[in-house]
N, C-alpha and C positions, 0 to 999 in steps of 0.2 A: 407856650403851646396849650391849647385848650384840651379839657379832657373829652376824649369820645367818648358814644353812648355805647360802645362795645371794645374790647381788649385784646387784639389775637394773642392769645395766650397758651405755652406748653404746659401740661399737670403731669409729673410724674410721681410714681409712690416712694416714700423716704423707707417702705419696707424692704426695698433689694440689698438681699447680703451680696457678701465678697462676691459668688460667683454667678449667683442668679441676677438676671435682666429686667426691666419690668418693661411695659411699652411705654411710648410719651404721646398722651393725645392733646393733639393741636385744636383748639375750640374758641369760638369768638366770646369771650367773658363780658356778660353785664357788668358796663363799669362799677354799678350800684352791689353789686353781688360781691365784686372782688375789694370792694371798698369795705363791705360790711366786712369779710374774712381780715383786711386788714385793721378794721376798728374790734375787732375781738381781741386782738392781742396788746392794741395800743390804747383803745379807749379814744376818746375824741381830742386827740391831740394833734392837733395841724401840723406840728414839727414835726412827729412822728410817720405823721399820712404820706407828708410829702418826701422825707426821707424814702421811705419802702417804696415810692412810685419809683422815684431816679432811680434807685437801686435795679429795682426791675427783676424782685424775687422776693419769696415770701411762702415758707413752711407753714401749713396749716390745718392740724390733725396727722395723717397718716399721708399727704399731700402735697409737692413741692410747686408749684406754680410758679412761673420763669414770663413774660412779658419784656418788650425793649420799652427802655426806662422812660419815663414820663416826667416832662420838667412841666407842673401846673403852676399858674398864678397862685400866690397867695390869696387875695381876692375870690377868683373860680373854686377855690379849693373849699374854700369855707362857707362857701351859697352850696355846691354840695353837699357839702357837711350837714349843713339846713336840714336837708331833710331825712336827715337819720334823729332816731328822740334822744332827748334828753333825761337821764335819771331825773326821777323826781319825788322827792325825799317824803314830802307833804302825802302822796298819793295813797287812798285809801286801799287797802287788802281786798278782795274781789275774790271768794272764794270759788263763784261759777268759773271764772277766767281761768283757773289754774291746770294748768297740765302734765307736769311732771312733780314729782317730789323727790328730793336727792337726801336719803338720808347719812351725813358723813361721820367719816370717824376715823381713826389714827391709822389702821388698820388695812383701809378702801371704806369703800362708796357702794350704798346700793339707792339703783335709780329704781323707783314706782314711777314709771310713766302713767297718766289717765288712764290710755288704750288697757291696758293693762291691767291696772289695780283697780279698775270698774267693773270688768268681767267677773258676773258671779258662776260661783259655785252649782250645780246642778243639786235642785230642789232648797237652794238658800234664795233667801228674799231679798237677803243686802247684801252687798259687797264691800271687801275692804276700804275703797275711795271712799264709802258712807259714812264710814271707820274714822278711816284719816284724817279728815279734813275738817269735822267739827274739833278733833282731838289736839289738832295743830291752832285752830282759832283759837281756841280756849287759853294757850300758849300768847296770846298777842305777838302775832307775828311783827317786825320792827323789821322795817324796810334798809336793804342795804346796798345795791347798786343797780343798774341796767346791762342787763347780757346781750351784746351784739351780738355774739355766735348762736343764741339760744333764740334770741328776737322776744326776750321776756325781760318783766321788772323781776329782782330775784329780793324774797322776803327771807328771814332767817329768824328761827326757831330755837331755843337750849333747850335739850333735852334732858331733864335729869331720871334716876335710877326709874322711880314709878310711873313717868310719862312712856318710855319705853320699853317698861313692862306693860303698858296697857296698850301700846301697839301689837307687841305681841298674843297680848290675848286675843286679837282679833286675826293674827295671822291664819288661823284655818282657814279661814273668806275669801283668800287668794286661790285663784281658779290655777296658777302655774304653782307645781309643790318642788319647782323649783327657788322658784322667789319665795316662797312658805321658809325652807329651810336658811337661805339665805337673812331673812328677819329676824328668824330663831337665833341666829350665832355674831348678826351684829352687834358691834359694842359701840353704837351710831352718839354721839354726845350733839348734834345740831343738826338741825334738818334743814334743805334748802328748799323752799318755795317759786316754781318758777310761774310767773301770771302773765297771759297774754292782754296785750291793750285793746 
């Protein structure tokens, strides 16, 4: 069966407790769309794609997504596949490209999106992303896979004690003093870089 360029497909939220409902909305899905949510979890594994298509279900985030199951060629399956990227190990760091930064740690995760961590400060000249982003090169970022759910190459950072105290120092430059505090009380050991192509 050949895959179509759309999926009528149910979404419903994996949030409903015991007795609360949620609705299920019926929506024609871009096959490339529902493909990509499934290469988030599996990576470009044909076994795996084709698996989750028969299936005809597939959790993803806060979102259940239900479709009648899809038997594709092996063949078809992997000329679509074509055109999702390939990690690519060699690829140069690109600090204009970059748009989020995930700084992680045992703890949680605090995400600096661009939007965000570029907005200055009223009557500051620079803002944190000024901040960040030379302070992260200087780190040589080493490239370590491709995020299909993110649609980014993801670079990765070790943070030791004095690299993030010197992000801190620059935390006042955050225009939200919510993310201000949240910096303050990370114990972030590795930062993730996400770059769009």
């Amino acid at each position: 069966m050949p895959l179509p360029e759309t999926i009528p497909t149910k979404i419903s939220s994996e949030a409903a407790g015991y007795i609360s409902l949620t609705p299920v909305e019926r929506r024609e899905v871009p096959a490339a769309e529902l493909i990509g949510r499934i290469l988030a979890l599996t990576g470009k594994n044909p076994m795996r794609v084709r698996e989750i298509l028969e299936r005809g279900t597939l959790v993803s985030g806060p979102a259940r997504y239900r479709w009648q199951g899809i038997d594709v060629s092996e063949p078809e399956l992997a000329a679509f596949l074509d055109r999702f990227p390939d990690p690519e190990p060699e690829r140069p760091f690109d600090a204009a490209k970059c748009r989020l930064v995930v700084l992680r740690s045992q703890r949680g995760n605090l995400e600096l999106p661009r939007e965000a961590a570029s907005e200055r400060r009223f009557l500051k000249r620079r803002s944190f992303w000024d901040e960040l982003l030379p302070a992260l090169r200087e780190q040589s970022p080493r490239y370590e896979r491709y995020s299909y759910s993110e649609q980014a190459d993801v670079y990765v950072v070790r943070l030791g004690h004095e690299s993030l105290q010197n992000l801190r120092s620059h935390a006042a430059l955050l225009k939200y003093s919510t993310m201000e505090q949240q910096l303050q009380f990370v114990e972030a050991d590795s930062a993730e870089i996400f770059v769009e192509r």
